[in-house]
C-alpha positions in Angstrom: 11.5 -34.2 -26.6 12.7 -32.7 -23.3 10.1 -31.6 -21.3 11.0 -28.4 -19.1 8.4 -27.2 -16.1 8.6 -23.5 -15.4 7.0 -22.6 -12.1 5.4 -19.1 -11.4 3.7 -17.7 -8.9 0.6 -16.0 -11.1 -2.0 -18.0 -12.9 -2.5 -15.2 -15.2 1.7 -14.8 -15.4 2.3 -18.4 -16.2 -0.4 -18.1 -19.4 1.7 -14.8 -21.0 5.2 -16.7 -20.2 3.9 -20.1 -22.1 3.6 -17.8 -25.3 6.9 -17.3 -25.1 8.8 -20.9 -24.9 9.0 -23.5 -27.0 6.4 -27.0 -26.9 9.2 -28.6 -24.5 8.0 -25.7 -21.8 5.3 -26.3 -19.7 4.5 -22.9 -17.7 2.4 -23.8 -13.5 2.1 -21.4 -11.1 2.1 -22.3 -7.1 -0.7 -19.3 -7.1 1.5 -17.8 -4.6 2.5 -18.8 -1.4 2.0 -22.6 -0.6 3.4 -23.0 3.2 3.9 -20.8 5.9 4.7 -20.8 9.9 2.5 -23.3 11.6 1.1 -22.6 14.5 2.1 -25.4 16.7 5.2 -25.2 19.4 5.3 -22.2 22.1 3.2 -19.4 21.8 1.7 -21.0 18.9 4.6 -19.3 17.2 5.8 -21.6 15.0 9.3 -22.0 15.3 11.5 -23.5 17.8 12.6 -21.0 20.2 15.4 -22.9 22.1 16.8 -24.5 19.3 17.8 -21.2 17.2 14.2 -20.3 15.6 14.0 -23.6 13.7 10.7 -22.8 11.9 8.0 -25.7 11.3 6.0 -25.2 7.9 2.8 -26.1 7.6 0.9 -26.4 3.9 -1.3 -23.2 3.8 -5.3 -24.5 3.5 -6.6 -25.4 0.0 -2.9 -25.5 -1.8 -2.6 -29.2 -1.1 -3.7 -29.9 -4.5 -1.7 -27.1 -6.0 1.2 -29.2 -4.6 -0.2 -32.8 -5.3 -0.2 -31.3 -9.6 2.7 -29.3 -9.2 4.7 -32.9 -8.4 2.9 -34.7 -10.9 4.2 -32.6 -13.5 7.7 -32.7 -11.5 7.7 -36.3 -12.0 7.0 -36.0 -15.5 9.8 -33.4 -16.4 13.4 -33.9 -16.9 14.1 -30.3 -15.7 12.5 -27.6 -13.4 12.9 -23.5 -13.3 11.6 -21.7 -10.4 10.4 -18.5 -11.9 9.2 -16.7 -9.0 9.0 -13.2 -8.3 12.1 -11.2 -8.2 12.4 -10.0 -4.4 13.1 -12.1 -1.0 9.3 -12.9 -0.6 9.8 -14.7 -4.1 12.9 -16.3 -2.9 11.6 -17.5 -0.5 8.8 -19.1 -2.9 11.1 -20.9 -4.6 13.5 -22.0 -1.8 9.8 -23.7 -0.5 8.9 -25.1 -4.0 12.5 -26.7 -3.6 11.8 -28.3 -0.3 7.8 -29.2 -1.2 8.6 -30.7 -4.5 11.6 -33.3 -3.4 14.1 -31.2 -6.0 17.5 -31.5 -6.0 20.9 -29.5 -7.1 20.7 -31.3 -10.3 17.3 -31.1 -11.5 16.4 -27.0 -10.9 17.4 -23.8 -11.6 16.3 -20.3 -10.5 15.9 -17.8 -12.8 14.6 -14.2 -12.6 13.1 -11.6 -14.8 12.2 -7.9 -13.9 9.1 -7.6 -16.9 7.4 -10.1 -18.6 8.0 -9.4 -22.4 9.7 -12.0 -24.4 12.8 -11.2 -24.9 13.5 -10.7 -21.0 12.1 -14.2 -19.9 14.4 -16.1 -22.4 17.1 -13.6 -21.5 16.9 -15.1 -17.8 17.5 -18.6 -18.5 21.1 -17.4 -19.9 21.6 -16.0 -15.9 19.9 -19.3 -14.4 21.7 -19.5 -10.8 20.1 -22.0 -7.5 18.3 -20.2 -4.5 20.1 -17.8 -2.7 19.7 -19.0 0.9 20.5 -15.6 2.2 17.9 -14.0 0.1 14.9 -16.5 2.2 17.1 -16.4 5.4 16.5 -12.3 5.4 12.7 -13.3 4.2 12.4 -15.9 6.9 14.0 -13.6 9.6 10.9 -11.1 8.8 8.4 -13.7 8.8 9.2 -15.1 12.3 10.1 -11.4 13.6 6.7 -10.0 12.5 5.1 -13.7 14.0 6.4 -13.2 17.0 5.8 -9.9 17.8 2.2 -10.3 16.2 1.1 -13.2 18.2 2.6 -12.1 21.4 1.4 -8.4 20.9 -2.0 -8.9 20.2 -2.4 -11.2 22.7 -1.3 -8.5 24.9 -3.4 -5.7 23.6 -6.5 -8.0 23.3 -6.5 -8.5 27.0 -5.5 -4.8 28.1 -7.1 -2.7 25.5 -10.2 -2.9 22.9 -7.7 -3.4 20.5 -7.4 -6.5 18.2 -3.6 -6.5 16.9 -0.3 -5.1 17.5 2.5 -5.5 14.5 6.6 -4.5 14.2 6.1 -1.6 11.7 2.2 -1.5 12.1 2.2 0.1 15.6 5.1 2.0 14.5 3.6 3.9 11.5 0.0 4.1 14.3 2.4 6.0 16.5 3.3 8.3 14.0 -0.1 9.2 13.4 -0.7 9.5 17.0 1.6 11.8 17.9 1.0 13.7 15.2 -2.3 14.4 16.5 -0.9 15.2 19.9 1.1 17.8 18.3 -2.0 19.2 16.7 -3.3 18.9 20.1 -0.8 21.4 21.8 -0.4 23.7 18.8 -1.0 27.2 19.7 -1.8 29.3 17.2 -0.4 32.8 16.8 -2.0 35.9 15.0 -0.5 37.3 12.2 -1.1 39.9 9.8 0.1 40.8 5.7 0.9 43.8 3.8 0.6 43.5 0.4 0.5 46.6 -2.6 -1.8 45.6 -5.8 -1.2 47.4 -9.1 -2.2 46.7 -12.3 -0.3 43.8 -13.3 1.0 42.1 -10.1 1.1 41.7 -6.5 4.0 42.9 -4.1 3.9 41.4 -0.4 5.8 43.2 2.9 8.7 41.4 3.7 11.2 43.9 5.4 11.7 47.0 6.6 15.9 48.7 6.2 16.9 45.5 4.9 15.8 43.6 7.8 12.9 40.7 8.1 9.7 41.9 9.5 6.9 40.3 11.5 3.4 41.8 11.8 1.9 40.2 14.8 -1.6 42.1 15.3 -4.0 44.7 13.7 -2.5 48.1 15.5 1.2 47.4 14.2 -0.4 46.7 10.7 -2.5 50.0 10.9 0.7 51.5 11.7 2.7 50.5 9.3 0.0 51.5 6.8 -0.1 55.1 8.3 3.8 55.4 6.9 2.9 54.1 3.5 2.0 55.8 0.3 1.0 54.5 -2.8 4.0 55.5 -4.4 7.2 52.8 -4.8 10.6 53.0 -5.8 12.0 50.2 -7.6 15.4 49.3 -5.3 16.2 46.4 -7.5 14.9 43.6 -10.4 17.1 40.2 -10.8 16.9 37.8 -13.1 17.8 34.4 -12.8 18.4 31.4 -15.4 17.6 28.2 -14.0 17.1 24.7 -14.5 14.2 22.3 -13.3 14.8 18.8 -13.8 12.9 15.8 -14.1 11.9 13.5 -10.9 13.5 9.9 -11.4 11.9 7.3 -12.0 9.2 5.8 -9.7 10.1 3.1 -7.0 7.5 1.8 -5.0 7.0 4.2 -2.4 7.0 7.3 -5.1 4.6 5.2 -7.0 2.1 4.9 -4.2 2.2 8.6 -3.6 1.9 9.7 -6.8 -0.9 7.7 -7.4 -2.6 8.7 -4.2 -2.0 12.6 -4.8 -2.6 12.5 -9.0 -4.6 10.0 -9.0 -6.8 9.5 -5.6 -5.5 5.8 -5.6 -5.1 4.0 -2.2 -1.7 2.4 -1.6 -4.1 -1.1 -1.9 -5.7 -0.4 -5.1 -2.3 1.0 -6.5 -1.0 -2.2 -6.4 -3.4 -3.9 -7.5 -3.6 -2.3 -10.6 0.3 -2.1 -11.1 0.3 -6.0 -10.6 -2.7 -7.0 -13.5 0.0 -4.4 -15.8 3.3 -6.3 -14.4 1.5 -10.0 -15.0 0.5 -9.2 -18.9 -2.6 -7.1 -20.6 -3.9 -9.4 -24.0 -3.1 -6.7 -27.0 -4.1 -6.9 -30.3 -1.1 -9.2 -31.3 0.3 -10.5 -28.0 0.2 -10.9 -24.1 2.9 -8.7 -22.5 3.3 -7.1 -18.9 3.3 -3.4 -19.4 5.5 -2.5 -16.8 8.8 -3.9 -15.0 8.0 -5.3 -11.9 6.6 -2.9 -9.3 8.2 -4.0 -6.1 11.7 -2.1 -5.9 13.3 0.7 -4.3 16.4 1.3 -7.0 15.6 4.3 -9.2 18.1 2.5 -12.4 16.8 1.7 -15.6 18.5 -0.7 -18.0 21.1 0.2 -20.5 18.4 -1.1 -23.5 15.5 1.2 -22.3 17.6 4.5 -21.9 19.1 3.7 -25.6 15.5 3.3 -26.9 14.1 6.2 -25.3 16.7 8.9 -26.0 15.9 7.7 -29.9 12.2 8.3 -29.2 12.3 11.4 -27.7 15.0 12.5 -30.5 12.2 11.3 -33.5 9.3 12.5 -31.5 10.5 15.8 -29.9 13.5 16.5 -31.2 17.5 15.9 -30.0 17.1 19.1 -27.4 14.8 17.6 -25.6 17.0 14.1 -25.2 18.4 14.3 -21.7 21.0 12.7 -19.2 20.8 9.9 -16.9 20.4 10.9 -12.9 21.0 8.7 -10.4 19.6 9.5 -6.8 21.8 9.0 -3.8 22.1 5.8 -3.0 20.2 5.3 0.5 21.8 2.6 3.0 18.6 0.2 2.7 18.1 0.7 -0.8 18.1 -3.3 -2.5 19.4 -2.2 -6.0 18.6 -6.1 -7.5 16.5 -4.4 -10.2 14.8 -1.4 -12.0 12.8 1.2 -10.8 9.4 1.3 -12.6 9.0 1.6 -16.3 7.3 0.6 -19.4 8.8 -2.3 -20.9 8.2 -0.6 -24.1 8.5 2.8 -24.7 6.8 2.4 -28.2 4.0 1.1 -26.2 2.5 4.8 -25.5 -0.5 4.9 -23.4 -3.0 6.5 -26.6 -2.1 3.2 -29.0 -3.3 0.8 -25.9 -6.2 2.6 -24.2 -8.1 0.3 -26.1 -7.2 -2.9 -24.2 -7.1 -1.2 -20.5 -9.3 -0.1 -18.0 -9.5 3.2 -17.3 -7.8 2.8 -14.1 -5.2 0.6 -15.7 -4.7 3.1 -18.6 -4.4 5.6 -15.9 -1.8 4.1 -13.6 0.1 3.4 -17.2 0.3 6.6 -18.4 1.5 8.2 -15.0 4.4 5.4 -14.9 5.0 5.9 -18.9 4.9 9.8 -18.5 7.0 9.7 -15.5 10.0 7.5 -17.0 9.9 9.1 -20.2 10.1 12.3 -18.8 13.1 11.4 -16.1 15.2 10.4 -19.9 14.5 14.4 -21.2 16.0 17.5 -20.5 15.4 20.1 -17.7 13.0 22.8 -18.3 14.7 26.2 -18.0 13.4 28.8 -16.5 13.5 33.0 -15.7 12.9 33.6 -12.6 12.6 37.4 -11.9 12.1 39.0 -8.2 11.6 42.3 -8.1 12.4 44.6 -4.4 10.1 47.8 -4.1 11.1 50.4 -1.3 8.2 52.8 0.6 9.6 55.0 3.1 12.4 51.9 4.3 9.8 49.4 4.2 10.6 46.7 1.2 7.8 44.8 -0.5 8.9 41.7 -2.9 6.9 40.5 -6.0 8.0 37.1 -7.8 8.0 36.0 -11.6 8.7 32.8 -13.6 8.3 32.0 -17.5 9.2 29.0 -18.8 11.7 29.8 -21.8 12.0 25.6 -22.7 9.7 23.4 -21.3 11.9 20.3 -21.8 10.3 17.3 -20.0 7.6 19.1 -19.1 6.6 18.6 -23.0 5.3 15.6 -21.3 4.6 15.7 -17.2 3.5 18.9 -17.8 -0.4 17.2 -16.9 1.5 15.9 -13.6 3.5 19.4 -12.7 2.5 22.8 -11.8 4.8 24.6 -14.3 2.2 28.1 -14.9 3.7 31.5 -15.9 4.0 34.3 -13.6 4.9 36.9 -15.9 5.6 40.4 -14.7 6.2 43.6 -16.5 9.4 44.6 -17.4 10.7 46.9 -14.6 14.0 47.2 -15.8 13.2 49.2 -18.4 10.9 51.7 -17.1 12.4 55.4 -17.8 10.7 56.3 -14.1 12.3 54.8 -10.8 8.5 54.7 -9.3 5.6 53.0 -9.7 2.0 53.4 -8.3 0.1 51.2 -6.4 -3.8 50.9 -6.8 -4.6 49.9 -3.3 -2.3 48.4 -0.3 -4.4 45.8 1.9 -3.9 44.4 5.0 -4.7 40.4 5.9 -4.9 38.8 9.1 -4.0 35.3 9.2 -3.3 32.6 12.2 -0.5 29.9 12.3 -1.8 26.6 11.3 -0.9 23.3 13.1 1.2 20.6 11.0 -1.5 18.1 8.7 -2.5 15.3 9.6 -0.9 12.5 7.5 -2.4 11.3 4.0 -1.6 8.3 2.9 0.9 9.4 -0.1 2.8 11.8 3.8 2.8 8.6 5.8 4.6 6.2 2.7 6.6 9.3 2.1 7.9 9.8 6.1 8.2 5.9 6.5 10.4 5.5 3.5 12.2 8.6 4.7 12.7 6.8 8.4 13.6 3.7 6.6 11.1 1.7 8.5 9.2 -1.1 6.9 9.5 -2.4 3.0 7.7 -0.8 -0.1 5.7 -3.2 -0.9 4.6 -3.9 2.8 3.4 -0.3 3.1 -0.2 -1.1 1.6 -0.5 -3.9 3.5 0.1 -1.8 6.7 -2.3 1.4 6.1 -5.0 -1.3 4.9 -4.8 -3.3 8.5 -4.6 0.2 10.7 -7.9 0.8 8.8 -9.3 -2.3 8.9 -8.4 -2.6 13.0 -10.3 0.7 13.3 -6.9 2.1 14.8 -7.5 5.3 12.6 -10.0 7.2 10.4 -10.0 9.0 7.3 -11.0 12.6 7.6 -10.8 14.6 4.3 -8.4 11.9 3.5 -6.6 12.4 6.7 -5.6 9.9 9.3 -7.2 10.4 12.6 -6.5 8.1 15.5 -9.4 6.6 17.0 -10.1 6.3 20.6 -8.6 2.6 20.2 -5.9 3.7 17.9 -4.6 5.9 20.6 -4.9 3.6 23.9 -3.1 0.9 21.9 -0.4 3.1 21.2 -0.3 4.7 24.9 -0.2 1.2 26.0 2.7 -0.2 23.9 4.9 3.0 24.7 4.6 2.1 28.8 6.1 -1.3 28.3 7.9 -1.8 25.1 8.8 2.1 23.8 12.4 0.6 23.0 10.9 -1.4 20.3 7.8 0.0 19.2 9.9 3.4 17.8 11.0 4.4 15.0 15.1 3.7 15.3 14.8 0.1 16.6 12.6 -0.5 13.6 15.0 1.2 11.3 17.5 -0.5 12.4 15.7 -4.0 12.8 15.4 -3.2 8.3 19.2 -2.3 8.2 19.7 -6.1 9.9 17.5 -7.8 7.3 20.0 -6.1 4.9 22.7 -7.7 6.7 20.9 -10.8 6.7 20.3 -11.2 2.5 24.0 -10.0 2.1 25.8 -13.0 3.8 27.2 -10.5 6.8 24.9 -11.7 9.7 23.6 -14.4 10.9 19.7 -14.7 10.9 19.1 -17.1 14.2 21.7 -14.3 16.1 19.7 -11.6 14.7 16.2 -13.4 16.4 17.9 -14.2 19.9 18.9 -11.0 20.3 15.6 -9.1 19.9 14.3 -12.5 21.6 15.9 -11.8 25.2 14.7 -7.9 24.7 11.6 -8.4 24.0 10.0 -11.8 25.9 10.7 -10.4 29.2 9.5 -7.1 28.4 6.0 -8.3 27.5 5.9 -10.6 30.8 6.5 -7.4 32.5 3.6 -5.7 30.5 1.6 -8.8 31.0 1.9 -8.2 34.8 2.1 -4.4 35.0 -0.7 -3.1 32.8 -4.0 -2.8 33.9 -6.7 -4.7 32.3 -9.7 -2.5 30.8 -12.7 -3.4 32.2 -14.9 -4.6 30.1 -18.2 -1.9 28.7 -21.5 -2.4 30.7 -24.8 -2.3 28.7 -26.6 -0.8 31.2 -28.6 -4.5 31.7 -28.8 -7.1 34.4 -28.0 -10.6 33.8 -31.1 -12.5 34.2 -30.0 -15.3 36.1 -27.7 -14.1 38.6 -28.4 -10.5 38.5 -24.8 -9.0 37.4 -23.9 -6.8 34.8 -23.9 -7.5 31.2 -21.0 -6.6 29.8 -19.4 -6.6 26.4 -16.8 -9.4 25.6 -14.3 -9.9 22.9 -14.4 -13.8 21.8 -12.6 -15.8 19.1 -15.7 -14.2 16.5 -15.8 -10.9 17.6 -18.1 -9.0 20.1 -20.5 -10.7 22.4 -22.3 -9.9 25.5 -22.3 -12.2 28.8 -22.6 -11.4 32.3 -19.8 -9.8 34.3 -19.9 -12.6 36.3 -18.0 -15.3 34.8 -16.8 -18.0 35.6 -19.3 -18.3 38.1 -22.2 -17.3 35.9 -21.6 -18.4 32.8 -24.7 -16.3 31.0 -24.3 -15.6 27.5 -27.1 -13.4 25.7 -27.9 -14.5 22.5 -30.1 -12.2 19.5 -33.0 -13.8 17.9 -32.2 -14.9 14.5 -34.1 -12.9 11.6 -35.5 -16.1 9.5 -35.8 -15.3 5.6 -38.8 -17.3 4.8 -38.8 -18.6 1.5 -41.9 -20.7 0.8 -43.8 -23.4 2.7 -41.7 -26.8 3.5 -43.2 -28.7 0.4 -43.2 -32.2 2.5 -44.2 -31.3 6.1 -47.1 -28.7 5.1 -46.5 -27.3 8.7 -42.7 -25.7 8.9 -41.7 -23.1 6.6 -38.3 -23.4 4.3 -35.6 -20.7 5.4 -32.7 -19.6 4.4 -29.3 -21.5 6.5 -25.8 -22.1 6.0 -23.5 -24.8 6.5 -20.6 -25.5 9.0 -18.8 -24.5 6.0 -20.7 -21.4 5.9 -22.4 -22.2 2.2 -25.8 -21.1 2.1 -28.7 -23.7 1.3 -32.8 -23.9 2.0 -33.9 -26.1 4.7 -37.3 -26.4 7.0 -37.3 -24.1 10.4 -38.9 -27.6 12.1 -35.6 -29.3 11.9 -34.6 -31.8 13.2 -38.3 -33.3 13.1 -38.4 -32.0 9.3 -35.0 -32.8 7.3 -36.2 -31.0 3.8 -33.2 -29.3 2.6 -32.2 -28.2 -1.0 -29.0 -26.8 -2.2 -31.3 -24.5 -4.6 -33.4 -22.1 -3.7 -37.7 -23.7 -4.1 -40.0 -22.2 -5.8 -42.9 -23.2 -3.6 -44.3 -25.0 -7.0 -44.6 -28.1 -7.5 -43.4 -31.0 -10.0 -46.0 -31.3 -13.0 -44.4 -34.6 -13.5 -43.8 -36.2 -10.1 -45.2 -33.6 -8.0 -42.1 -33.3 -5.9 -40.7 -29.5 -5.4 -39.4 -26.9 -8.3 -36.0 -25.3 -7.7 -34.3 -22.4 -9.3 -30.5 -23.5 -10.4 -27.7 -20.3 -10.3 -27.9 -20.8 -13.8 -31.8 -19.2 -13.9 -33.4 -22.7 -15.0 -36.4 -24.1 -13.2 -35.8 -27.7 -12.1 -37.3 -30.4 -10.2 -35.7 -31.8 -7.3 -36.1 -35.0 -8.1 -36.9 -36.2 -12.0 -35.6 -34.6 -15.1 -37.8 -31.7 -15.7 -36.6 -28.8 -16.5 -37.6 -25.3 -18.1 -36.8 -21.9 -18.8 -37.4 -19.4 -15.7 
């Protein structure tokens, strides 16, 4: 029989896709990406700058034996698909599979499914098509953009600043947060004060007086206005409104993130995550099958199949007035509309009938995404909306109302959406024009500067900006956290001291590409790029002859920060110590270098685990290797060589008298002969 090698990227994806083929299918996965930029050539970069960006690949450490089986099994297969993920980055997975694995035109295909369920992965063999070379070409582009301007940044900023790393959208989304805080910063706040008449049933606030908008800017013009005022109102008029609330679309990655981080109090990271183990496949009572469609897109569409399946459920479940219409959202000019927007690959799957088999942050995540598409297929709420104008002595006072008269799809996202009843009391109908207020208050208030960003504001005003991709937003929040650029306060993003001088310090040198249009525009390119209408090594040289002589100016114009001073003297030379960034992070030397090359070193804290059962003299510690593994060894090396990759016991043999270990396992061993026991 034909044998037929699928490659994935996902160990745990290739395991639910075997289920689905036939014996002549064998399912591998390259466990992601397998080769990336070296770091040979200029800069370090990667690619050949003079000779239109030719990139050089290197194998990424530790998938050289991925590779080594993954040919084997070429060898040994008549036919190979190249199942990889259905975006650029997976693309460009497969177009490097191709390459790696020696394949030709007439031995692969590529295919491409947007949810792992059965009947969608053997749907995508009847749409097998070969790499799209424009596709990894826009992939590529990123790749050696982001390469470039990371290397060549952060070399920059590690010598001018205490910074560590500079990126293309990174620095922008740090500058958003930056001068967000400057505009906190310079907010002056203004005094303010409300009017507001409480009867019985409701609340009416002071909004204008003869038909005309009214501020109350301090306490004596609010006294004043309170000296006019009775506690007796006409009722000038009451309207009633019909209208219609509708359903949010479906989620896209961006939406998703926000969502999750608002509803939920997921980070962008962990969001993710969690949406990836439901995209791969959950093991059900029956079968393995991804939950969800895949949960890297921007399109808000959902297939022909699911809308047809879920206008039946909601008809059986709800009834046919709740059944809805499709929406579609204006289509924005970056939006890649290869696939779906985020959905069950089941509606019959509800979230109750698989709690079971979930986490509870899985089942959580599920039922938002389930809830959410379910709810974008039903039909708007409808609601009255009644606002009522009272008059006393010119000055107009305006109260509010809403009941829901259907709930429609909030039958379901109600949990998700504030949808409460303001109900007030029928004012049209009262036989008197006037009605009496119990009290009317006065409140003083102060403007309040914009927020600082959350993380679901920051996904929300990149996306808006069209900066960066959806699925690269986690990444970036996770590294201006992890850089110490920012930190969270109540949730907020605060720029650091750091945060801010590595921003301040990119704006004097390269504030034509560290901003929010150039980056905007680089993503509209990239576009360009993975539809055939530009060409990818133009698209490099021209941000190439921008942007190299712009950092040779920053390299000679900025100042370099001098380094911290510990307040000690070196003790050879009598300099300063300072503190030093090095390859492993912080260290302190003297001031002096290169002619004092003084580096202080911290005494070691030695975990003493028994006496060295050979030397009687030197005591066994705890070390690690080269390779950083840990393993017990005697402090009076290299005159003692006692070393164990178990931890002793300080016992010895009964046997042979030579030292007891303890294996990871929990058994008591001897080091050298075959006893063993329980611990």
């Amino acid at each position: 029989m034909a044998k037929k090698l699928v490659i994935v990227e996902s160990p745990s994806k290739s395991k639910t896709i075997e289920k689905y083929l036939g014996k002549e299918f064998k399912v591998l996965s390259s466990k992601g990406h397998i080769r990336d930029l070296s770091t040979k050539g200029k800069y370090g970069l990667g690619v050949d700058i003079e000779n239109h960006f030719k990139p050089n690949y290197t194998t990424i450490k530790g998938k050289k034996k991925v590779i080594d089986e993954l040919k084997k099994e070429v060898k040994n297969s008549d036919f190979v698909y190249l199942a990889t993920d259905p975006d650029r980055e997976g693309e460009a997975i497969s177009f490097h599979l191709y390459d790696c694995l020696g394949l030709n035109e007439e031995n692969y295909e590529r295919i491409v499914f947007h949810e792992i369920t059965k009947n969608a992965v053997l749907e995508s063999f009847q749409h097998a098509r070969k790499i799209d070379q424009n596709l990894v070409n826009s992939q590529e582009t990123r790749r050696i953009l982001d390469r470039i301007i990371g290397f060549r940044l952060s070399k920059l900023i590690q010598s001018k600043t205490a910074g560590t790393s500079a990126g293309r959208v990174q620095s922008v989304a740090l500058k958003l947060i930056v001068d967000r805080e400057r505009e906190i910063e310079a907010f002056q706040s203004e005094e303010y004060w409300t009017i507001t008449a409480l009867f019985k049933e409701f609340e009416a606030d002071l909004f204008a007086y003869q038909n005309k908008e009214i501020e109350v800017k301090s306490e004596s013009e609010a006294n004043e206005i309170l000296k006019q005022l009775t506690n007796s109102f006409m009722i000038e008029s009451v309207e009633k409104k019909k209208k219609s609330r509708k359903a949010k679309l479906p989620f896209i990655t961006s939406t998703l993130q926000q969502e999750a981080s608002t509803k939920l109090g997921f980070s962008a990271k962990k969001t993710m995550s969690v949406a990836q183990k439901l995209y791969e496949g959950i093991e059900l009572d029956t079968e393995t099958v991804g939950l969800i469609t895949y949960m890297r897109t921007d399109s808000t569409r959902l297939s022909d199949d699911f809308i047809k399946a879920t206008y039946a459920y909601i008809n059986d479940k709800y009834g046919k007035e709740y059944v809805g219409v499709v929406r579609k959202s204006k289509k924005k000019e970056n939006v890649q509309d290869a696939h779906e927007g985020i959905r069950p690959t089941s509606i019959n799957r509800d979230p109750l009938s698989i709690k079971p088999y979930l986490t509870d942050d899985e089942y959580k995540l599920y039922r938002l995404i389930y809830m959410r598409a379910l709810a974008s297929l039903m039909h708007d709420a409808k609601t009255e909306n009644t606002t009522v104008i009272l008059n006393n002595h010119d000055y107009q006072f305006k109260a509010t109302g809403q009941v829901i008269v259907f709930d429609g799809y909030l039958k379901v996202y109600g949990d998700y959406e504030q949808a409460d009843d303001k109900v007030l009391p029928p004012l049209d109908t009262y036989q008197s024009n006037v009605i009496v207020a119990n009290e009317i208050t006065k409140e003083q208030h102060f403007t309040k500067p914009p927020a600082r960003f959350t993380e679901a504001k920051l996904i929300k005003e990149l996306e808006e900006l069209g900066i960066g991709r959806p699925s690269t937003y986690a990444t970036i929040l996770d590294n201006i956290k992890t850089r110490g650029y920012v930190n969270l306060v109540e949730k907020k993003f605060q720029p650091t001291e750091i945060g801010i001088e590595v921003t301040d310090k990119l704006q004097e040198c390269f504030s034509h590409i560290i901003n929010v249009e150039y980056t905007a525009k680089m993503e509209a390119d990239l576009d360009k790029i993975a539809e055939g209408k530009k060409v990818w090594y133009k698209t490099l040289e021209h941000f190439y002859k921008e942007f190299e002589p712009a950092l040779k100016d920053a390299f000679d114009k900025l100042e370099k920060k001098a380094p911290e001073k510990t307040g000690e003297v070196c003790p050879n030379c009598g300099s300063d110590l300072v503190i030093r960034k090095g390859r492993y992070g912080q260290f302190v030397a003297c001031s002096n270098y290169p002619e004092c090359k003084y580096i202080k070193t911290e005494p070691k804290e030695e975990t003493i685990i028994c006496k060295c059962p050979n030397c009687d003299e030197g005591q066994i510690i705890e070390k690690k290797s080269r390779r950083g593994k840990l393993f017990y060894g005697c402090n009076r090396y290299p005159k003692c060589k006692t070393a164990f990759w178990d931890q002793p016991t300080g016992e010895k043999c009964p046997e042979c008298g030579k030292a007891l270990v303890v294996t990871k396992k929990g058994m008591i061993k001897c080091s050298e002969c075959d006893y063993a026991k329980e611990a």
